[in-house]
GUKOLLUM-961881 format. One line per field, with one value per residue: x, y, z of N, C-alpha, C, O, CB in turn; residue in one letter. Coordinates in Angstrom, 3 decimals, padded with zeros to 6 digits. Glycine has a CB too. Layout:
n.X: c(X:...)
n.Y: c(Y:...)
n.Z: c(Z:...)
ca.X: c(X:...)
ca.Y: c(Y:...)
ca.Z: c(Z:...)
c.X: c(X:...)
c.Y: c(Y:...)
c.Z: c(Z:...)
o.X: c(X:...)
o.Y: c(Y:...)
o.Z: c(Z:...)
cb.X: c(X:...)
cb.Y: c(Y:...)
cb.Z: c(Z:...)
code: c(A:...)
END
This chain:
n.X: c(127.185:130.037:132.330:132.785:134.273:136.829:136.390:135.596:138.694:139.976:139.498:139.175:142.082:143.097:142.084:142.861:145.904:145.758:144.374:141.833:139.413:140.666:141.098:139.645:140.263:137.766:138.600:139.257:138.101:136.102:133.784:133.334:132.853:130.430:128.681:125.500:124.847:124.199:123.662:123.463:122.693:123.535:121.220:119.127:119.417:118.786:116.682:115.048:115.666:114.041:111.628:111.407:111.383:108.961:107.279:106.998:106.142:106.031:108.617:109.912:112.678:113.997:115.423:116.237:116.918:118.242:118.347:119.367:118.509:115.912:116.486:119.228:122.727:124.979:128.564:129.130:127.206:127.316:129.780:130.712:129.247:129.793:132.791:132.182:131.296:133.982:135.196:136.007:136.782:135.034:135.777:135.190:136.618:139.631:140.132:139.158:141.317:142.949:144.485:147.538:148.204:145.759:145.391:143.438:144.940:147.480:147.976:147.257:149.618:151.902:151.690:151.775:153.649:152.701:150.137:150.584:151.011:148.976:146.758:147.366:147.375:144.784:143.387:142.574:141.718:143.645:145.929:143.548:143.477:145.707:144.710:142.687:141.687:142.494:142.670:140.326:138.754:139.843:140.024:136.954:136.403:137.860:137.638:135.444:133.428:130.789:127.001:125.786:123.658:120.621:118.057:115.064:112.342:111.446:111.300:109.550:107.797:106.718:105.953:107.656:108.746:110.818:113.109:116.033:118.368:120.876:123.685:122.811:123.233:125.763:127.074:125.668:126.476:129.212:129.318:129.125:131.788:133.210:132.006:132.963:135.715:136.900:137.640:138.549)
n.Y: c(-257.678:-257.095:-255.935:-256.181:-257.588:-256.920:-254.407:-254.110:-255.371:-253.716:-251.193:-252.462:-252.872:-250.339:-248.839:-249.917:-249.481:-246.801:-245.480:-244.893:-242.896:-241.931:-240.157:-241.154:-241.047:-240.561:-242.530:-241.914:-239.999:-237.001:-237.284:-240.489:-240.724:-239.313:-240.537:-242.142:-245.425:-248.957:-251.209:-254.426:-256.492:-259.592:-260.963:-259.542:-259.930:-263.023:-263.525:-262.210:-264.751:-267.036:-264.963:-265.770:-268.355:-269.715:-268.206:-269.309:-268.838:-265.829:-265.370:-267.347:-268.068:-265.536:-262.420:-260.351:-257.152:-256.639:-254.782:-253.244:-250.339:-248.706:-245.979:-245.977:-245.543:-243.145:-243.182:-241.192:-240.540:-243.283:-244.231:-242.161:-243.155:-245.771:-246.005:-244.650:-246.921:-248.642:-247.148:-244.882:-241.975:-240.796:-239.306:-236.885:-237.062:-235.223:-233.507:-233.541:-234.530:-237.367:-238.423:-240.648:-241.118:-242.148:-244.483:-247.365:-250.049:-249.945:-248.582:-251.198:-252.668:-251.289:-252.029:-254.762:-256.610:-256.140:-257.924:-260.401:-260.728:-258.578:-260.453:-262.366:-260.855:-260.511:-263.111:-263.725:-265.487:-267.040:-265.322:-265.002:-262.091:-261.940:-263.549:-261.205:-259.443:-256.209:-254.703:-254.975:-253.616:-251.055:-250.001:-249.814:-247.758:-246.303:-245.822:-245.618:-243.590:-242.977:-242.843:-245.778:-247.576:-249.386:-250.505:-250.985:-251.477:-253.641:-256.285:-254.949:-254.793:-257.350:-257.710:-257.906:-255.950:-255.600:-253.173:-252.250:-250.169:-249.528:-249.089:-250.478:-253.188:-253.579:-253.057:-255.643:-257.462:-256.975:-257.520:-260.433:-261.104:-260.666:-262.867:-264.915:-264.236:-263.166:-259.981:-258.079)
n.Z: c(164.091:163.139:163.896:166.613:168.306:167.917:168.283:170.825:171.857:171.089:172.528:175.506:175.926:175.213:177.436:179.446:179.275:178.880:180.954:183.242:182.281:180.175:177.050:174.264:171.162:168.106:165.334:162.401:160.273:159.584:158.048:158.142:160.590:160.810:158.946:158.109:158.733:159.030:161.593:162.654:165.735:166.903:168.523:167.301:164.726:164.922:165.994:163.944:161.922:163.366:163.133:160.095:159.482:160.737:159.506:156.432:154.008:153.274:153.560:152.151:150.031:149.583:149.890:152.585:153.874:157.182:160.513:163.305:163.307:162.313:160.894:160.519:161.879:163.451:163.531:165.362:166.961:168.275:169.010:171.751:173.526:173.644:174.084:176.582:178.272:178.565:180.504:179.259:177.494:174.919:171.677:168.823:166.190:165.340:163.323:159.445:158.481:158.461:161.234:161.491:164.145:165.580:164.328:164.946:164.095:164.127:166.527:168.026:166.841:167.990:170.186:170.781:171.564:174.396:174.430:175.359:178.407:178.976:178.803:180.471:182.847:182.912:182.750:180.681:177.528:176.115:173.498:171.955:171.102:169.298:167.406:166.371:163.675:163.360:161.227:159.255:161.532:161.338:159.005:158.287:160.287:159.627:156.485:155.402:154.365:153.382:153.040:154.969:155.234:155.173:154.132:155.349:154.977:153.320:155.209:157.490:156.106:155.557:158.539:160.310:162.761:164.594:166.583:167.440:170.179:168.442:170.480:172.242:171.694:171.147:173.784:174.578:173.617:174.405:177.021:176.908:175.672:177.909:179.652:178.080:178.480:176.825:177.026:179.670)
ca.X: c(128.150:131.242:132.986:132.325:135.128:137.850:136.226:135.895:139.024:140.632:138.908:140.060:143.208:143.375:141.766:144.245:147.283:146.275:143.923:140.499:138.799:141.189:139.828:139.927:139.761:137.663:140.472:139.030:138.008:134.511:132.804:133.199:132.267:129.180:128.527:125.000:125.103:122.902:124.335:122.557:123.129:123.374:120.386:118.026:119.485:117.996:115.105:114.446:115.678:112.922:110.449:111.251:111.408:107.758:106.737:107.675:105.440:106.432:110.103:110.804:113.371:114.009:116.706:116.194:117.741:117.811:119.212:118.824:117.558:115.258:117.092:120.854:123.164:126.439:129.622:129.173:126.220:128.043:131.547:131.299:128.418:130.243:133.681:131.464:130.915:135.053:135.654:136.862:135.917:135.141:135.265:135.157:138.135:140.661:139.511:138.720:141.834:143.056:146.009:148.014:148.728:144.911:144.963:143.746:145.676:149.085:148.349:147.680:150.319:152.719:151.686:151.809:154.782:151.966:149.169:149.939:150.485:147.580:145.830:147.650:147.650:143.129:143.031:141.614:141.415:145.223:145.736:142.240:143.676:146.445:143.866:141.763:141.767:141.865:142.787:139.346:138.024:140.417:139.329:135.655:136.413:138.697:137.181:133.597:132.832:129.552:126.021:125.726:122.082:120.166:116.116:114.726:110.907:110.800:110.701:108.675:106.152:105.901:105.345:109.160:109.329:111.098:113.986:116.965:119.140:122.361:124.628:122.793:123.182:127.169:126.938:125.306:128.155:130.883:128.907:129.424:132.605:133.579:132.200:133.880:137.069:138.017:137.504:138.014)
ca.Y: c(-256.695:-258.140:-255.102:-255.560:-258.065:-256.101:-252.803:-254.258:-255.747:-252.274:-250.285:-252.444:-252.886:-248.785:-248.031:-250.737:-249.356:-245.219:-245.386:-245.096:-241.240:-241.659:-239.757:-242.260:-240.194:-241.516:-243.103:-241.893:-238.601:-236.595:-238.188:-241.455:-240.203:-238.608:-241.262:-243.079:-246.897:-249.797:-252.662:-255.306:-257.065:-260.611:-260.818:-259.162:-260.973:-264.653:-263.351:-262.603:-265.721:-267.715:-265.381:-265.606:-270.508:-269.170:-267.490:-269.339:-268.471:-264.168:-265.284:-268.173:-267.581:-263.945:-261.871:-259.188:-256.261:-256.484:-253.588:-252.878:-249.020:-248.696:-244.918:-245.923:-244.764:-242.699:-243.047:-240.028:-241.670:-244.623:-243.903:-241.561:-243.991:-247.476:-245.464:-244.853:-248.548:-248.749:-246.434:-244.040:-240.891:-240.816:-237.785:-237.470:-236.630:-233.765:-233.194:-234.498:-235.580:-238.655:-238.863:-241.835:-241.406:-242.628:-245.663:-248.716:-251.364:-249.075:-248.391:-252.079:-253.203:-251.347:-252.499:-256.135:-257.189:-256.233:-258.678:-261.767:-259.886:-258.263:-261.496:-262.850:-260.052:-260.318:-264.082:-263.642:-266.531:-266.765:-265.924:-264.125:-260.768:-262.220:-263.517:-260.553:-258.336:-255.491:-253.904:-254.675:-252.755:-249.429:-249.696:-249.518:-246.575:-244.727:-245.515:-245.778:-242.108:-242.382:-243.679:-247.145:-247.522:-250.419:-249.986:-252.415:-251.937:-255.201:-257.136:-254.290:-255.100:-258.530:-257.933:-257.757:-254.665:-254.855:-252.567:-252.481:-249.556:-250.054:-249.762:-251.956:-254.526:-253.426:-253.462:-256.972:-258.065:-256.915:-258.635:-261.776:-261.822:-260.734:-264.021:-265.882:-263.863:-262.471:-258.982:-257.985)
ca.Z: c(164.519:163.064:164.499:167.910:169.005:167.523:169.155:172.221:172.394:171.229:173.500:176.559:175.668:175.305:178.591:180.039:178.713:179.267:182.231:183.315:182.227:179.210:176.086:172.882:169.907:167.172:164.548:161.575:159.503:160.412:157.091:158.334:161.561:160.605:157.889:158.496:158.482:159.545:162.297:163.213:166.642:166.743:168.813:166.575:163.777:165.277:166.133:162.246:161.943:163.702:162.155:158.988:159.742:161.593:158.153:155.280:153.416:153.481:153.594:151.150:148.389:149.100:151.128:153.262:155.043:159.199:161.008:164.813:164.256:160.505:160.358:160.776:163.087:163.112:164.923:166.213:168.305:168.642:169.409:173.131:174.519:173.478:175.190:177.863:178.836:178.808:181.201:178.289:176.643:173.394:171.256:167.892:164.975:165.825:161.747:158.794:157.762:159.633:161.898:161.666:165.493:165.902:163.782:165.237:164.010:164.300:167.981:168.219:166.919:168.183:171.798:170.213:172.601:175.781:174.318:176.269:179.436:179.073:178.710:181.438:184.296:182.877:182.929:179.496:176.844:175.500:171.456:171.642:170.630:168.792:165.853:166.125:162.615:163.938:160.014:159.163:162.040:161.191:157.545:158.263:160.620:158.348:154.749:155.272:154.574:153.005:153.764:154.305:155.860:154.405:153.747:156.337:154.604:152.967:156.532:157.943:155.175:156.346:159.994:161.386:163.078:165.541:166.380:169.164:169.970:168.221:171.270:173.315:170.582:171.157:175.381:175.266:172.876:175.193:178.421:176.024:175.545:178.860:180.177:177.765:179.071:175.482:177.317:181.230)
c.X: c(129.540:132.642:133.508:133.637:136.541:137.785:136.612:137.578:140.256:140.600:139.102:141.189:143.802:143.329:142.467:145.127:147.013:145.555:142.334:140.228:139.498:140.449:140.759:139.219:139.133:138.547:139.874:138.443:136.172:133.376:132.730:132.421:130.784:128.357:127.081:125.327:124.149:124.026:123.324:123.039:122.739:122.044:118.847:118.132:118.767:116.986:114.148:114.560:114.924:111.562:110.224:110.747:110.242:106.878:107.121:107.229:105.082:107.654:111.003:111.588:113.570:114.840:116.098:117.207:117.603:118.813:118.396:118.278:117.466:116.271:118.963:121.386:124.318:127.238:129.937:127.937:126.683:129.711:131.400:130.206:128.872:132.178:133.650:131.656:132.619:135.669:136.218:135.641:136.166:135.084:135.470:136.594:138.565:139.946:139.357:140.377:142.950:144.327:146.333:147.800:146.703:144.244:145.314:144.868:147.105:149.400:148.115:148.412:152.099:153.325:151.362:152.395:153.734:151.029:149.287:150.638:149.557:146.645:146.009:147.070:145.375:142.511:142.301:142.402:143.194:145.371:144.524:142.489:144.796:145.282:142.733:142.110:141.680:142.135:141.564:138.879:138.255:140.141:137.843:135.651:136.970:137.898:136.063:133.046:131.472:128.655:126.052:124.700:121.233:118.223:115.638:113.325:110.683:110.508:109.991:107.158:105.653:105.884:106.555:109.592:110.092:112.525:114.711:117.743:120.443:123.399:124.544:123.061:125.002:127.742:126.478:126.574:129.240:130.586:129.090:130.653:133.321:133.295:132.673:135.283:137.606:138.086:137.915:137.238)
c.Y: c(-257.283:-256.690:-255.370:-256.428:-257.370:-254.692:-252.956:-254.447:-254.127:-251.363:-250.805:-252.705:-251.546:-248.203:-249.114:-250.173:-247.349:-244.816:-245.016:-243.580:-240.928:-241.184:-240.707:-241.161:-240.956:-241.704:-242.715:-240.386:-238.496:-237.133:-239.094:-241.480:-239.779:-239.429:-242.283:-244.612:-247.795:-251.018:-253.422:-256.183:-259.014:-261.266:-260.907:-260.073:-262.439:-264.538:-263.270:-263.487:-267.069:-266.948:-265.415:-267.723:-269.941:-268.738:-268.074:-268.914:-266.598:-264.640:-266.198:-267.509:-266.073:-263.236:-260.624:-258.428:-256.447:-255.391:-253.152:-251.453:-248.762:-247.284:-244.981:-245.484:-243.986:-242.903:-242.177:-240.185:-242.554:-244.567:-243.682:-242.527:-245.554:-246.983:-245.474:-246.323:-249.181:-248.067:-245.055:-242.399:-240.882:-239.736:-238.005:-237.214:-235.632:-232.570:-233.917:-235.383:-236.265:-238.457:-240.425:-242.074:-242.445:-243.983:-246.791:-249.715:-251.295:-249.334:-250.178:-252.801:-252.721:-251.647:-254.415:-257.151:-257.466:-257.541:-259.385:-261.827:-259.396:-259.470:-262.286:-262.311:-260.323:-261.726:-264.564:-265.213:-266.259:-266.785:-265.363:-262.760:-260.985:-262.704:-262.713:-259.779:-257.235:-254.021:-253.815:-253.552:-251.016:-249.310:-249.588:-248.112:-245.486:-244.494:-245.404:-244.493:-242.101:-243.293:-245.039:-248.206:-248.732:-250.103:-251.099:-252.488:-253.067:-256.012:-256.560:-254.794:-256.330:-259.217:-257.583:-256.759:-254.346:-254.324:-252.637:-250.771:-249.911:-250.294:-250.491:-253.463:-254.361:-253.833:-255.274:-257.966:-258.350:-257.588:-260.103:-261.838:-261.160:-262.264:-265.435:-265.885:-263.609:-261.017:-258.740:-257.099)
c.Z: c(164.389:163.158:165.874:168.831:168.637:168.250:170.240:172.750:172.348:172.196:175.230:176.802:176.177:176.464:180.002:180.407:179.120:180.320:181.799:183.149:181.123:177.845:174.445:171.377:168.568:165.860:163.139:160.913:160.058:159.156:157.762:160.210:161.532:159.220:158.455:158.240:159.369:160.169:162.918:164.502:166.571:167.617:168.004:165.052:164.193:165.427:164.670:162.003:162.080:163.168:161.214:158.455:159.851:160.312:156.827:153.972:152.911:153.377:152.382:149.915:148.299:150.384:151.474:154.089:156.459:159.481:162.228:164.890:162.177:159.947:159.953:162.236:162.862:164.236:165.865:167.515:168.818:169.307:171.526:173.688:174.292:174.434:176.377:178.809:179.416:179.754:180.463:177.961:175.548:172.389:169.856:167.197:165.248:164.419:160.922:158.066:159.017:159.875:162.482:163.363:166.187:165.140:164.430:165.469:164.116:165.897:168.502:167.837:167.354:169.768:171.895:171.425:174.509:175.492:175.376:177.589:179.912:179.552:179.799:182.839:184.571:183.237:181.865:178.831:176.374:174.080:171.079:170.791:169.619:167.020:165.889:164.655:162.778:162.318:159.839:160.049:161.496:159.999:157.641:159.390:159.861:157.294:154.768:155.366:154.111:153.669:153.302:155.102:154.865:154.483:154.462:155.563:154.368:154.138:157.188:157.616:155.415:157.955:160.944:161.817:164.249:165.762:167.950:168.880:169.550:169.390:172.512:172.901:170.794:172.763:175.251:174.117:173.830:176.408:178.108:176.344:176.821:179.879:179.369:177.956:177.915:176.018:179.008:181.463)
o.X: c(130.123:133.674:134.553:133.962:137.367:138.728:137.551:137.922:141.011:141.596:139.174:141.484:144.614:144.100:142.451:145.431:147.948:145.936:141.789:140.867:139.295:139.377:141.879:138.128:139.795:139.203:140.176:138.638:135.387:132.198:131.762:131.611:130.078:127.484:127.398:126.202:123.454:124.917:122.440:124.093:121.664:121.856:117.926:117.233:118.028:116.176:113.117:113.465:115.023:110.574:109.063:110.091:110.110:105.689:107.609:107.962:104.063:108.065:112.112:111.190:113.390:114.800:115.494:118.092:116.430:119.843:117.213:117.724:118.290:116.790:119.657:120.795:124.767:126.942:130.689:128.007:126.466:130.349:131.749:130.556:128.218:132.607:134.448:132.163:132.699:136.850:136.839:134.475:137.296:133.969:135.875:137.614:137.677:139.500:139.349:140.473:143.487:145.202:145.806:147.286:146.684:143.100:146.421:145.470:147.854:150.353:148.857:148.228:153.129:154.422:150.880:151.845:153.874:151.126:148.489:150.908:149.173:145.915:145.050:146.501:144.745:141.442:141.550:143.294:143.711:145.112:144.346:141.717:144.875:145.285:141.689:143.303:140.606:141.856:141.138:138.582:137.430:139.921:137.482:134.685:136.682:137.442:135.620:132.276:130.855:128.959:126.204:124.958:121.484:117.586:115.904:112.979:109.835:109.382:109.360:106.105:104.446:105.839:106.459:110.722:110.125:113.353:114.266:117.741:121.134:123.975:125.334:123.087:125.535:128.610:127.109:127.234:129.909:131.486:129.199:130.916:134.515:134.139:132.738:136.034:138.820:138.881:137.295:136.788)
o.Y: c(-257.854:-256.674:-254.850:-255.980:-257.501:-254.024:-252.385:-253.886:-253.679:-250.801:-249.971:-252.814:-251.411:-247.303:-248.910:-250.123:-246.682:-243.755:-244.893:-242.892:-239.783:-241.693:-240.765:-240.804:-241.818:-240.726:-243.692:-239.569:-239.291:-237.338:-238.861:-242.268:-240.074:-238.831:-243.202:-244.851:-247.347:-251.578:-252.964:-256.736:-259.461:-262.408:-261.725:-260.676:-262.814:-265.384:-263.857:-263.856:-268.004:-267.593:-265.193:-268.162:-269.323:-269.057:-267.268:-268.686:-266.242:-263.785:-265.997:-266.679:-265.420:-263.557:-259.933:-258.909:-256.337:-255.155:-252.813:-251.052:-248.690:-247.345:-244.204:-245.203:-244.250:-242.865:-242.247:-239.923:-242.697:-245.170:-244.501:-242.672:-246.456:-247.723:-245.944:-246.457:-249.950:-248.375:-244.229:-242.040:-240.943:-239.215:-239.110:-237.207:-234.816:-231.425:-235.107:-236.425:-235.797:-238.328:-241.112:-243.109:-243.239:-244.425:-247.291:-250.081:-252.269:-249.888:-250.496:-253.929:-253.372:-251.604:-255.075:-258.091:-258.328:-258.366:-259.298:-262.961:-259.588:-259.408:-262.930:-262.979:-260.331:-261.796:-265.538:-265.865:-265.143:-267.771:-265.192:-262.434:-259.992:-262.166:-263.242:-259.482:-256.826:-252.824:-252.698:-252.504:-250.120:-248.121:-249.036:-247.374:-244.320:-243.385:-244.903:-244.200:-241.097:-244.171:-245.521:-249.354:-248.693:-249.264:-252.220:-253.661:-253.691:-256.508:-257.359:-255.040:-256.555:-260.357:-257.097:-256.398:-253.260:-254.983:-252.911:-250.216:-250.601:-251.380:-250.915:-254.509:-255.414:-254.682:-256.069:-258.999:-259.359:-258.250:-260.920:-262.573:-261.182:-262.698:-266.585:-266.846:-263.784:-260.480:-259.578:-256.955)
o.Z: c(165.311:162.486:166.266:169.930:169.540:168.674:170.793:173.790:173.210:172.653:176.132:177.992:177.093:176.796:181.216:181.599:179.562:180.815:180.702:183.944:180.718:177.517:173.939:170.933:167.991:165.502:162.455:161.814:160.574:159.451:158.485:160.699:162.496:158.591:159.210:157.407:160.282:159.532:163.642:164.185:166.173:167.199:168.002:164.466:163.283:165.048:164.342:161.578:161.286:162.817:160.871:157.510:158.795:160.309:156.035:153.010:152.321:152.593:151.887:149.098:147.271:151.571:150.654:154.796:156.818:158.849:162.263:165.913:161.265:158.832:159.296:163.279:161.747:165.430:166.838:168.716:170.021:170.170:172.377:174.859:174.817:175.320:177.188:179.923:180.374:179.914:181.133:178.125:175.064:172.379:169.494:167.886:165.499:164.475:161.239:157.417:160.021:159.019:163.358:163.787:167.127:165.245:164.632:166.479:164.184:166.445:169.432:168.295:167.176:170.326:172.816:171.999:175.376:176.401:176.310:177.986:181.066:180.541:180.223:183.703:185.628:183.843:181.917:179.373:176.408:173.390:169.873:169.889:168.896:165.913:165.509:164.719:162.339:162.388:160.133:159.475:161.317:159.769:156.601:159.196:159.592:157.018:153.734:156.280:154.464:154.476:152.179:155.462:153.660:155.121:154.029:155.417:155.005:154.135:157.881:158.205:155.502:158.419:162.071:161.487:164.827:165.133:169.065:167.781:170.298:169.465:173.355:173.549:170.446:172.971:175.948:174.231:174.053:176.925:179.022:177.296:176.522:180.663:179.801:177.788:177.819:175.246:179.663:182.600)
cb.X: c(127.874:131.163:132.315:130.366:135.031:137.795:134.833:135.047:139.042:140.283:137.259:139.790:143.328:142.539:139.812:144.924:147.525:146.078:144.826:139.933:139.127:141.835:139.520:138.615:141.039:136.497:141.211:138.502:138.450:134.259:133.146:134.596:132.985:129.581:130.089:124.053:126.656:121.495:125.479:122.157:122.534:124.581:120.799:118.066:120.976:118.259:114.882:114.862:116.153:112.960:109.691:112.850:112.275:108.173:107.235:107.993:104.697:106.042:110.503:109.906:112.239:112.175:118.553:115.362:117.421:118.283:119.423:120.047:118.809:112.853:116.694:121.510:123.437:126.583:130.683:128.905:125.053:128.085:132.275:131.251:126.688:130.354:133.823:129.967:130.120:135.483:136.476:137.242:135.979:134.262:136.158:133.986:137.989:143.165:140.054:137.505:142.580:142.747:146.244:149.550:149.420:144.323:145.335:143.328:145.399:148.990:147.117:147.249:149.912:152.875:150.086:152.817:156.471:150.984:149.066:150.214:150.748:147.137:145.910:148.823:148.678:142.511:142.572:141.760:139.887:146.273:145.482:141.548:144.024:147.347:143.271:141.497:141.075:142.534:143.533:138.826:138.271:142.013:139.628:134.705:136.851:140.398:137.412:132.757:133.629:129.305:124.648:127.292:121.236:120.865:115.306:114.603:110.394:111.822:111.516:108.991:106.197:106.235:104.765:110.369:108.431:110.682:113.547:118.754:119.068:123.033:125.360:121.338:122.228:127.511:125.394:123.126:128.981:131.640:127.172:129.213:133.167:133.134:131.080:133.750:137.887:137.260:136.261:138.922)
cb.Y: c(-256.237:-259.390:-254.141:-255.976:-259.472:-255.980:-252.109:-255.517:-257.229:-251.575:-250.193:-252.860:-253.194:-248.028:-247.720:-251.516:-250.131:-244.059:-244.236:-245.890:-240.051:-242.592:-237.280:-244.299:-239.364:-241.398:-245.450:-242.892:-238.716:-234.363:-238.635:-242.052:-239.287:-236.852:-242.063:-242.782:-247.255:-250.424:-252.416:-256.169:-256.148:-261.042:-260.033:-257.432:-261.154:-265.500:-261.874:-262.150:-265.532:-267.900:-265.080:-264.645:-271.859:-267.757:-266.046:-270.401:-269.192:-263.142:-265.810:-269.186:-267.966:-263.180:-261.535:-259.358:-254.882:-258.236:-252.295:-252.984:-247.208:-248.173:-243.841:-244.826:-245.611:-241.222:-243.115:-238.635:-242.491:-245.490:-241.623:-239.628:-243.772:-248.275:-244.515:-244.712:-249.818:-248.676:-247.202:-245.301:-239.605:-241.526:-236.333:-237.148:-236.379:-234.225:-232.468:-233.750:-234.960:-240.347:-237.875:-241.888:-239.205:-241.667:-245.775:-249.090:-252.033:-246.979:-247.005:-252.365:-253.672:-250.530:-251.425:-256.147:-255.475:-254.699:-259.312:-263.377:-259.262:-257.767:-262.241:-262.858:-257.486:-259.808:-264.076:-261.831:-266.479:-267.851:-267.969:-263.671:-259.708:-263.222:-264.975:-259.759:-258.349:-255.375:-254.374:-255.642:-253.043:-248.992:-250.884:-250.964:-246.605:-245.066:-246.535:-246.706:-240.944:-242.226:-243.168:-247.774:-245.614:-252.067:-250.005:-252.228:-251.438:-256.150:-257.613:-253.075:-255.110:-259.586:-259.613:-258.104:-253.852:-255.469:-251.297:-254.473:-249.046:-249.077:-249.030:-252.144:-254.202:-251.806:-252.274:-257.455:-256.850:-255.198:-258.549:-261.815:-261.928:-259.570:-264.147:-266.070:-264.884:-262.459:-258.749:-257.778)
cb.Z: c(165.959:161.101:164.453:168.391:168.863:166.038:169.409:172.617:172.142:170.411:173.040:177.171:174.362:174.593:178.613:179.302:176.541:178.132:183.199:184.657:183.580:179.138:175.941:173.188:169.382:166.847:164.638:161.656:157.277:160.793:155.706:157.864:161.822:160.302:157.501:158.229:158.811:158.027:163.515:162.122:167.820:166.909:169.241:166.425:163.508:166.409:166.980:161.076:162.314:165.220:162.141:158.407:161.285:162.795:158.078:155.174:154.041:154.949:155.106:150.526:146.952:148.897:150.517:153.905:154.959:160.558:159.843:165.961:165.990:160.323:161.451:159.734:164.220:162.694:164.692:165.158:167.978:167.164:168.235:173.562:174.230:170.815:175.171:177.442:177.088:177.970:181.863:176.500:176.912:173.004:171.889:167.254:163.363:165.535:161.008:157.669:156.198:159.201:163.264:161.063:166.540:166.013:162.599:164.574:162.780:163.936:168.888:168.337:165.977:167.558:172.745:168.787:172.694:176.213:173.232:175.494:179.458:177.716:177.534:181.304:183.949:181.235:183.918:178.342:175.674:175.960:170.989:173.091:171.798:169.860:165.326:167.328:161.816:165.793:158.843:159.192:163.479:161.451:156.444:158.704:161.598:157.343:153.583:156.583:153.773:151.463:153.633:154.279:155.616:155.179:151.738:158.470:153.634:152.092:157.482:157.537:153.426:155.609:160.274:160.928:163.088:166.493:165.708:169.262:170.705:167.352:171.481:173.902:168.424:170.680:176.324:175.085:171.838:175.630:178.915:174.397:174.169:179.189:180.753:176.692:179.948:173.512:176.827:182.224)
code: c(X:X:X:X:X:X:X:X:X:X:X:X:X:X:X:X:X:X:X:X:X:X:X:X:X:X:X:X:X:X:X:X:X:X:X:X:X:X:X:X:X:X:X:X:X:X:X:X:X:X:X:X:X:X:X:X:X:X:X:X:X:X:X:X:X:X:X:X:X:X:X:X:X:X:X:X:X:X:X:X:X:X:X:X:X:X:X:X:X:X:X:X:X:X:X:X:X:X:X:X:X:X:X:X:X:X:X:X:X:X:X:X:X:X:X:X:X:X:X:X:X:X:X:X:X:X:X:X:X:X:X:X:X:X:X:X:X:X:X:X:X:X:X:X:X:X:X:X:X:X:X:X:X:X:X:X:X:X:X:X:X:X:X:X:X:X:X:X:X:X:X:X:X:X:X:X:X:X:X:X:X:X:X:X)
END
């Protein structure tokens, strides 16, 4: 989930800065919104991990797909229940075509000057949000209009089935880096 520290740190930043019951509009067009895609939680990733060491013999010399739910998911699943967890509401795109006023890396940077306040008033890690990317994140929300779902069969076929809900694989992220204090 190489999203998930940039989300997170967006998403409490946001519900920081406009209050708690605040509605967070998703930052990107209703394709990309409604766009399947496959995330894998770092979790479920190690676990293939050991059984693929565990199996070498099914795994040597050959790459596979992992993905925490075999169908995908959309942001439209993902978005108002990962909001949720922020105190926020999440809703989806006004429409399909994108308003600047909801881009990411705009609205964080034009609250740039708050960062290490923020980080202060939270007790958070100092410089944490300062080298976050948070372009990447608003380019995989904006541009990513089509499917981008990966075929998990091949590790299915040799025994690896097991599956997580995507935004618990996103919740046990943000319980992470809340006790490392990149989050309050």
């Amino acid at each position: 989930m190489n999203l998930a520290q940039a989300l997170g740190l967006f998403l409490s930043f946001f519900a920081s800065r406009e209050g708690p019951g605040a509605r967070v509009i998703y930052p990107g067009p209703q394709s990309a919104y409604t766009a399947p895609h496959t995330d894998v939680s770092q979790s479920l990733l190690a676990r293939f991990h050991i059984y693929a060491s565990l199996h070498p013999d099914l795994t040597a010399h050959q790459a596979f797909n992992i993905g925490d739910e075999p169908a995908g998911v959309t942001w439209a699943a993902l978005w108002p229940r990962i909001s949720t967890y922020f105190g926020l509401v999440g809703t989806g795109p006004i429409n399909d075509n994108h308003q600047e006023a909801h881009n990411i890396d705009k609205y964080m940077q034009t609250h740039r000057a708050e960062w290490a306040g923020w980080e202060a008033k939270h007790d958070l890690k100092k410089g944490v949000i300062e080298g976050t990317n948070f372009t990447f994140l608003t380019i995989m929300l904006e541009m990513a209009v089509f499917g981008r779902e990966y075929d998990l069969g091949k590790a299915q076929g040799i025994g690896f089935k097991e599956t997580r809900d995507t935004v618990d694989g996103y919740l046990k992220t943000f319980e992470l880096m809340k006790n490392a204090k990149i989050i309050p």
